[in-house]
N, C-alpha and C positions, 0 to 999 in steps of 0.2 A: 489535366496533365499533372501527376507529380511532379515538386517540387522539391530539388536535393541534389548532390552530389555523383555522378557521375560513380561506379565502383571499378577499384585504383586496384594497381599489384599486389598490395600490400592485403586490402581485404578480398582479394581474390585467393592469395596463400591463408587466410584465416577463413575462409569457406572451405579450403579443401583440409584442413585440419581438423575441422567438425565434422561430426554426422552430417553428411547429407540426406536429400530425402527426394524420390521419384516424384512425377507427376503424383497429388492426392487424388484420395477418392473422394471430390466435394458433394456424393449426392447426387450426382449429373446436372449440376447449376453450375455453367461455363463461367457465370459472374464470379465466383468464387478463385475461381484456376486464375483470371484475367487481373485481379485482385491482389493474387499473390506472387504474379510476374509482375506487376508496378510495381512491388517494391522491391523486387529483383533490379530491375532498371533503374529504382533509384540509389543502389547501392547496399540492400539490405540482405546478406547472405542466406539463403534458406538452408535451415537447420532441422532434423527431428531429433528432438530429447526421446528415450526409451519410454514404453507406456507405464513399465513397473518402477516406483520410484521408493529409496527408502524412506518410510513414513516419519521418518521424525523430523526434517525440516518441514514438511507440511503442517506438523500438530504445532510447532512449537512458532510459528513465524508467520501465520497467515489470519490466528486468530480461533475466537471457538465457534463461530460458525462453522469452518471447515471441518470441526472436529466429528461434529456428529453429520456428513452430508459424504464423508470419504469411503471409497471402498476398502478395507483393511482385509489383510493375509499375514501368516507370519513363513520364513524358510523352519527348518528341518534344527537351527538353532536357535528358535524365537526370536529372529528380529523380524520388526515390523515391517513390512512390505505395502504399498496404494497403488494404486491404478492414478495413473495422473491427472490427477486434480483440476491442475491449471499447470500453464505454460510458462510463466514468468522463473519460477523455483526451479525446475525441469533444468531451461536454458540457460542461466545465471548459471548453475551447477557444471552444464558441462562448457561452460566460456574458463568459470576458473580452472577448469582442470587441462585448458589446452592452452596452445604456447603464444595464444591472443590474450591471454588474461594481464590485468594492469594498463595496456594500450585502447584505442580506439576501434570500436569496433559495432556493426550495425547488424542485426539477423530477422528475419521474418518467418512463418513456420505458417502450417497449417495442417490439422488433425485432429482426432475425438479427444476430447478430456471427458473425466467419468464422475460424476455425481451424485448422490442419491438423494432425489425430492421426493413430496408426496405424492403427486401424478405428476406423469410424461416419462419418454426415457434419458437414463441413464447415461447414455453418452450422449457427447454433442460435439459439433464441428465448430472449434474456434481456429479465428486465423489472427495474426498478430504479429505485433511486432516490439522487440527489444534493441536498447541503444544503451552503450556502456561507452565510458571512460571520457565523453565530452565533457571539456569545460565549459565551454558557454551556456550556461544555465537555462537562462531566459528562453534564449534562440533553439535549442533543444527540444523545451517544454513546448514553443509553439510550432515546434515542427509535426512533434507526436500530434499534439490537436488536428493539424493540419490533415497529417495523414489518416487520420480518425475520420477526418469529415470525407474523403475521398472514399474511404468506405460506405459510409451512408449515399453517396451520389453515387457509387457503384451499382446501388439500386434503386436509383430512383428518386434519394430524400436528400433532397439539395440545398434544404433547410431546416435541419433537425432542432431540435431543444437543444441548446447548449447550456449544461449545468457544469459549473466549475468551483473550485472550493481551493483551500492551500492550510495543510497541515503546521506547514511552517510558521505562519502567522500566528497560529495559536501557540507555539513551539513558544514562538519569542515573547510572547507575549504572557506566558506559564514564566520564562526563565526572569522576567524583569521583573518579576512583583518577588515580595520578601516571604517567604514560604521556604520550610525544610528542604533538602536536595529531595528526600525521599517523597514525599507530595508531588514534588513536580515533576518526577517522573510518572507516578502515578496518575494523575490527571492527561499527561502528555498521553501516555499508554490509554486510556481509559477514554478519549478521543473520541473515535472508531465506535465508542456502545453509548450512546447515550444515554441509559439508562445508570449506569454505570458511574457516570460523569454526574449524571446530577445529584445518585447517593454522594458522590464524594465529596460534594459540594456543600451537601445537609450534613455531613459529618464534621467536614473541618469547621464548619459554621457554627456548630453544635459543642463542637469539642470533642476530643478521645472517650472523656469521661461517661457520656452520654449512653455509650453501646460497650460495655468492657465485658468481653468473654470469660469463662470459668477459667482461663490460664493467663489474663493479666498480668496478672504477680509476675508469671515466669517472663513475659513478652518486657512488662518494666527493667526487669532485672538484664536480659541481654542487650535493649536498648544504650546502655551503658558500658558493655563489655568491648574489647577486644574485639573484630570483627571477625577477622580468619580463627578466632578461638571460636568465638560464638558460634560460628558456621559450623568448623569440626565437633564439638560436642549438638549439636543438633543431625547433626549426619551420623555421629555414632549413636544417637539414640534411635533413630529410624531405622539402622541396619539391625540394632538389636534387635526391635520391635518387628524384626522380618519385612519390611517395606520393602519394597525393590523398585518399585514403579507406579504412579497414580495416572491417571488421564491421558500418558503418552507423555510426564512430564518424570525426570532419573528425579533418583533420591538428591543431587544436589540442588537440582532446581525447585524439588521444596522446600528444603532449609532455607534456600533465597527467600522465597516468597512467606515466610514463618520467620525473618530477620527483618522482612520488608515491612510487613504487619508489625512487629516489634519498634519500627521506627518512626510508623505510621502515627501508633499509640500512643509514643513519648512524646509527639507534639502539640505544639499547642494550637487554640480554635483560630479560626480563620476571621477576619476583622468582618462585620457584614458590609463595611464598606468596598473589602477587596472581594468581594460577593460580589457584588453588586457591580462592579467593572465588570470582572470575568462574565456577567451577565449578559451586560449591557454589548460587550464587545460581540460575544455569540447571538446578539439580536443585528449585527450589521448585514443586509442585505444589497441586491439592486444589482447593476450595471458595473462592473469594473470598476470606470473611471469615479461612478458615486459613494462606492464603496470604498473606495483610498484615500478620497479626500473625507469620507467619515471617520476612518479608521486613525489619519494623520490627525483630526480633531478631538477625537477621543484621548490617545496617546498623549495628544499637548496640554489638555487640562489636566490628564494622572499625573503627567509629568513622569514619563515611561518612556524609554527609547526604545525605538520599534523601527529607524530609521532605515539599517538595511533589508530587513524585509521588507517592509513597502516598497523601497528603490528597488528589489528582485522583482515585485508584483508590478509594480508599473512599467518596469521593464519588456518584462515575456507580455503585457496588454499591448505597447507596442509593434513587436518582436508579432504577432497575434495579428494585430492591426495590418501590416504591412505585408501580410502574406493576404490579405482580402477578404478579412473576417469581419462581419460590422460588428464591431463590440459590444455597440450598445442594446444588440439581441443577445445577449449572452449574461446566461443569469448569477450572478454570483452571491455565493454564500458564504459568511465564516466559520458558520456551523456544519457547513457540508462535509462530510466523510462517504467515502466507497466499503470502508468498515473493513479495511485487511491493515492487523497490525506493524507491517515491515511499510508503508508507505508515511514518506517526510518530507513532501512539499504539495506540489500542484497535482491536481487531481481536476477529473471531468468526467461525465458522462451524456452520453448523447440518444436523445428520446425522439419515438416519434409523436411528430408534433398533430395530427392527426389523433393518437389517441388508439390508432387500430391496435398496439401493443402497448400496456404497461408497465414492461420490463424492458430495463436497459439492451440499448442495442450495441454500443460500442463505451467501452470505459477504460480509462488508463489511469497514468501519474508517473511521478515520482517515486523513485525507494532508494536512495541514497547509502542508506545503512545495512541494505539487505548484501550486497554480496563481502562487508565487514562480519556480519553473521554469520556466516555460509564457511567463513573460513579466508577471506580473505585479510591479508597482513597490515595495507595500506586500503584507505578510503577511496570508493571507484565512483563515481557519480553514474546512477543511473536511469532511467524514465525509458516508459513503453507502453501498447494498449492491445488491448484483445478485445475484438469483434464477433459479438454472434451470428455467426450465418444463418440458421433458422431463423431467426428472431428476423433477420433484415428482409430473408429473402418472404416472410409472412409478409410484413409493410411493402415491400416493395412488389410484390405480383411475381408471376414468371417473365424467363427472360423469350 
């Protein structure tokens, strides 16, 4: 039985202000349709976002795996057109643009989004769900799990792998050690690629000096300047040089990342002491509950305050607990990432525990900052998860 809220007048007038969407075509797996009426009944409006989407929130917010896996088109004036990706961007998109945006508000969905792997097709049936404008954090976050796991028992896997991780953690954790602003966002970004993360770890450890490019000179020199000048003379050098667009990223957002490198450069090496935390923190693994009592002993010897994040973690492990989750099955990581850049808290994915599939079957989180990016004025708090049907209804057998 879902577990939630009853759907009120209120989110009855913000369903019919959205797209609606008919019965889907799941396939002809009733598990799917049955699926995405619980969360009709628990309050969560079903919505469908358009399949053509404009492609530049996708390149620029979801990270560069999606970059190269996206269907691209352009119209008749060269803007970029995708086939929908994923659902989270889609729905966010058209929440802000209808007269639910800023309030509370819960949606469910179900239909292909379009990818491009090396084998298998192209589209696939995800069903899922998005939750905007709650404040209670915690309680939120262990809702979405909640209803995550109701999908896996949908067919069958009534004790899947529970892998779980929290962005946040490392957030706070990046803002309290003594490092440039411009580092810590770069680490914080850099998250998501581990690869990524550990060059920049070998760098700040190393120093600037170590790796200096044929244009240092110029990157030292702006690191000092003016910022909004800096910017402008790098933006007029690129429109002279005829740039107009690289990877799906406008000529400002290279000047960004060509002033970010600039500030990169000017700083200094990273202690291998504060190495070697950052390290040691991304070695904390286990259980929830052993995991935060690591995390609060690591924290007390740096002598780093990390106090409300962990009160958020132990909170929603609770919040978790008390919906009838045994915890102590549930594997938690600090190094865990789902690897989409717009996600800034709690994260999960859930596996079959059998083995018959490798690949995630239901995954969600947190993205806090994605619909501030999107165009929104004020901060909306949001979390939500998407469910592979193929993927489940493989583990699970027919119905």
């Amino acid at each position: 039985m879902l577990k939630g809220a009853q759907i009120t007048e209120k989110q009855k007038k913000q369903r019919d202000d959205m797209s609606q969407v008919p019965t889907p075509d799941n396939g002809s797996d009733p598990r799917a349709e049955a699926l995405v009426s619980a969360y009709e009944r628990t309050g969560y409006s079903r919505v469908a976002p358009a399949i053509l989407q404009p492609a530049e929130p996708f390149l620029d917010l979801s990270g560069e795996d999606i970059r190269k896996n996206i269907y691209l088109t352009s119209d008749a004036e060269g803007r970029e057109y995708c086939l929908r990706p994923d659902f989270t961007i889609a729905v966010s998109r058209d929440y802000l643009a209808s007269s639910a945006a800023g309030s509370a508000a819960n949606f469910c969905y179900a239909g292909p989004i379009f990818r491009q792997f090396e084998s298998g097709p192209g589209e696939l049936l995800q069903i899922g769900i998005e939750s905007f404008g709650r404040r209670d954090i915690a309680a939120a976050d262990a809702e979405i799990l909640s209803l995550g796991l109701e999908a896996t028992a949908q067919y069958g896997l009534n004790n899947p792998d529970i892998r779980i991780g929290d962005v946040g953690l490392f957030s706070a954790l990046i803002g309290a050690l003594d490092l440039a602003p411009a580092w810590k966002r770069r680490l914080v970004k850099d998250f998501n690629r581990k690869t990524s993360l550990a060059q920049d770890l070998e760098r700040l450890t190393l120093g600037a000096a170590s790796k200096r490019p044929e244009y240092q000179g110029v990157l030292a020199a702006l690191a000092g300047s003016d910022p909004k000048a800096a910017h402008a003379l790098v933006t007029d050098l690129l429109s002279i040089a005829g740039i107009t667009a690289v990877g799906g990223r406008s000529v400002g957002e290279i000047a960004d990342r060509f002033l970010e490198q600039s500030a990169l450069g000017a700083s200094a090496s990273l202690p291998r002491e504060t190495r070697l935390l950052i390290e040691k923190f991304l070695a904390i693994a286990g259980d929830p509950d052993e995991a935060a009592a690591d995390m609060r002993t690591l924290a007390g010897d740096a002598k780093i305050d990390l106090t409300a994040a962990l009160d958020l973690f132990e909170s929603r492990t609770g919040f978790i607990a008390a919906r009838g989750v045994d915890v102590s099955r549930i594997s938690f990581s600090t190094a865990f990432s789902i690897g989409l850049d717009y996600y800034t808290g709690f994260e999960f994915r859930l596996h079959d525990p059998a083995g018959r599939m490798d690949r995630t079957l239901v995954a969600g989180g947190r993205y806090d900052d994605l619909l501030t990016r999107l165009g929104s004025k004020a901060p909306i708090p949001a979390v939500g998860l998407g469910a592979w049907i193929a993927r489940l209804a493989a583990c699970g057998g027919r119905p």
